[in-house]
N, C-alpha and C positions, 0 to 999 in steps of 0.2 A: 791620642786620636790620630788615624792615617788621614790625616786632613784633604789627599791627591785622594784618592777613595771618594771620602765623602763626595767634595766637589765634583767630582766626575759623576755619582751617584744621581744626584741632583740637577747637573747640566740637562737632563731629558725638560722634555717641553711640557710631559706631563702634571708636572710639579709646579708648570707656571699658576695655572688655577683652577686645581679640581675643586669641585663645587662642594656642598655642606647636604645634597639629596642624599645621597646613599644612607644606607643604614648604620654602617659604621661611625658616617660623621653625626647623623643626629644625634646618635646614644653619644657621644663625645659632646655634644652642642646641650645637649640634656643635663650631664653630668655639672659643664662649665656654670651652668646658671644655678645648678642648685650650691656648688664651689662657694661662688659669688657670694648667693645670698646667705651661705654660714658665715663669709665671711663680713658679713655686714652693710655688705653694699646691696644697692636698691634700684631696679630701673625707673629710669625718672625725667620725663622733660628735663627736669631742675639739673641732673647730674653733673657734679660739678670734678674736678682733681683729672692728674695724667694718669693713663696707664701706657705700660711699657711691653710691647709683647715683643718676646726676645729668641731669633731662629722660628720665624713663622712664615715662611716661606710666602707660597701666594695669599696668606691672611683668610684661608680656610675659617681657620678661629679667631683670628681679630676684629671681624664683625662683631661677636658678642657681646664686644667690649662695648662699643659705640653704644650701646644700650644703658651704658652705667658710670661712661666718663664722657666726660665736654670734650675732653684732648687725649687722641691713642698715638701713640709713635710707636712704628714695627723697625723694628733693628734687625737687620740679615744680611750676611755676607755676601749674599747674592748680588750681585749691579744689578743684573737684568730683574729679577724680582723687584729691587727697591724702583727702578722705574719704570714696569708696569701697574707696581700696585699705585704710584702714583697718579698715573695715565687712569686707572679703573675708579680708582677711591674719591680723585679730588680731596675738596678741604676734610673730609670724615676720618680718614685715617693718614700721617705723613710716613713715610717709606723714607728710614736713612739706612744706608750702607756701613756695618759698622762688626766689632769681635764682640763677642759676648762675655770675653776676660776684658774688654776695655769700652764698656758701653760707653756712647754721646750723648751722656744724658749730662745735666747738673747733678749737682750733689744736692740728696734731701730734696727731690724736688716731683716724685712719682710714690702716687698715691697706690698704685701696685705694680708690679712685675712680674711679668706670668710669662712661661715658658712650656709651650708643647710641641712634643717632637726635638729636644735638644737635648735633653739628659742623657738620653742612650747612646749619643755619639759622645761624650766627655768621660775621659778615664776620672781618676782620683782627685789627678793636681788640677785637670780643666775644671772641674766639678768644683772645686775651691775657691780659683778665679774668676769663675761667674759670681757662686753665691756673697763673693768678698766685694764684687759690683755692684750686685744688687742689695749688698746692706746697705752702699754707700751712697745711693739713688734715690733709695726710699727718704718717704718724707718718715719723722719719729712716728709712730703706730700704724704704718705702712704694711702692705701684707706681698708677701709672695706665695705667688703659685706655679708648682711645675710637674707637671706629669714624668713617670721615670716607668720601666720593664723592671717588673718585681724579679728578684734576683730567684723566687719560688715557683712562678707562675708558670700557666702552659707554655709560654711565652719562652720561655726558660730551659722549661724541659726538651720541647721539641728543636729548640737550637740547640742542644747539646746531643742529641739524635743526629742533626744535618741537615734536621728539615725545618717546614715553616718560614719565619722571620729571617734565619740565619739563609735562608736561601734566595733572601733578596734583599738583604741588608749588605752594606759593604764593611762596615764596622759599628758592632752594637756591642754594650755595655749594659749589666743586666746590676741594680743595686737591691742592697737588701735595706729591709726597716733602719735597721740599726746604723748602715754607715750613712743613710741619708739624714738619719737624725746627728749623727756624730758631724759629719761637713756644714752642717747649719748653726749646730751650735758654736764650733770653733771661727765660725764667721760670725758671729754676735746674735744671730737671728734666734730668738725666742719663741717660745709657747707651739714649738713644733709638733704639728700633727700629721699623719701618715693615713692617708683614708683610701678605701678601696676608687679603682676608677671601673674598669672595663673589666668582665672577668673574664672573657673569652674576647679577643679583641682581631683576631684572625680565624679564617673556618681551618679546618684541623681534620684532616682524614681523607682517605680517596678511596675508591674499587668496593671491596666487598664490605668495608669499615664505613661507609658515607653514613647510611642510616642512623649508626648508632652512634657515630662522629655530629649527624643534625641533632637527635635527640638529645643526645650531653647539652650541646651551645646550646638548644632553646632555653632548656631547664636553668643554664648556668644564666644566661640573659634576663629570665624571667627574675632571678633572683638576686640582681647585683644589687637593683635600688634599694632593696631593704638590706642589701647587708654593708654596702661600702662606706655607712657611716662608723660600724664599729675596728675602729684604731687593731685590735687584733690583728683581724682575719684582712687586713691591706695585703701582707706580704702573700697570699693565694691569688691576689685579682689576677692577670696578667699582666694591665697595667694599671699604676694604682699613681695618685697625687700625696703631696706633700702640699701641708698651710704654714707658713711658720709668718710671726711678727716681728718688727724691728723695733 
């Protein structure tokens, strides 16, 4: 991970707190609750246990949570993120400053750990040192969740073109099915699942191509929610989640 990249990537102001309207983030907001409730949680006055979202910048997606845990903690390298999301959030979500290979959490003490938007900046070894965090964090039948750039998807293709992602990303990392299951399992995390997220998660085409660049994404959008439960066809999404248990 060129970590001076990253951070300078992310210094823009933009990234303090783009909202959850646009299109993109609902279908992202959409996905997370259905996530959730496979994975067994429920929203609920009552909601009890921590969750931990890890590299969530301005807490785009950390609202979600709030819906399903008593107590969220967002960990991001960011200073400035962790205290405005404090200034914005108060007691609903707390904002600590911290690595994602050395979370501040206790041990055994978070009933989940979700991460989106942090996979694709982690090579191999970074990839190890989170998920070796978050085994250690979870409570025992604890779940993680993390979004990753299928190593197949459009997503994938048109970075290896020049274009797309790759043309505004400063360092991305594109995983496939298999080493995301292989990095989970050797970190202890069980019953790993790999399920489609977004299939089309940027628009794609310009000039004489738009037309038929709109009609591919409608069809592909139209069609993710019935197909991103089947474990197969994840590595097509663009960007697809990982469930795994502790």
């Amino acid at each position: 991970m060129d970590d001076d990249a990253v951070k300078a990537y992310f210094a823009a102001d933009s990234f303090l707190w783009p909202d959850s309207s646009d299109e993109l983030s609902q279908r992202y907001v959409r996905c997370l609750h259905w996530l959730l409730g496979g994975a067994g949680f429920s929203p609920a006055a009552s909601s009890t246990g921590l969750a931990v979202d890890v590299g969530s910048g301005g807490g785009r997606y950390t609202q979600v949570l709030t819906e399903y845990f008593s107590e969220v903690v967002v960990i991001d390298g960011e200073e400035r993120y962790c205290a405005a999301g404090n200034e914005r959030f108060g007691p609903r979500i707390r904002f600590d400053c911290g690595d994602a290979r050395a979370l501040p959490i206790a041990s055994e003490s978070a009933s989940l750990v979700m991460s989106i938007g942090l996979a694709e900046y982690l090579g191999s070894a970074q990839l190890a040192g989170f998920l070796a965090e978050t085994m250690r964090v979870l409570v025992p039948g604890g779940i993680a969740v993390s979004r990753f750039w299928s190593a197949c998807g459009a997503g994938s293709v048109m970075a290896h073109l020049g274009r797309g992602v790759a043309s505004e990303y400063p360092v991305l990392h594109f995983h496939s099915r298999r080493q995301i299951e292989r990095a989970c399992n050797l970190a202890g995390l069980r019953e790993v699942r790999t399920l489609g997220g977004l299939s089309v998660a940027r628009r794609y085409g310009d000039g004489r191509w738009s037309i038929w660049a709109d009609t591919l994404r409608g069809f592909a959008i139209a069609s993710e929610i019935r197909l991103r439960r089947y474990q197969w066809l994840a590595p097509v999404f663009d960007t697809a989640f990982f469930v795994a248990t502790k």
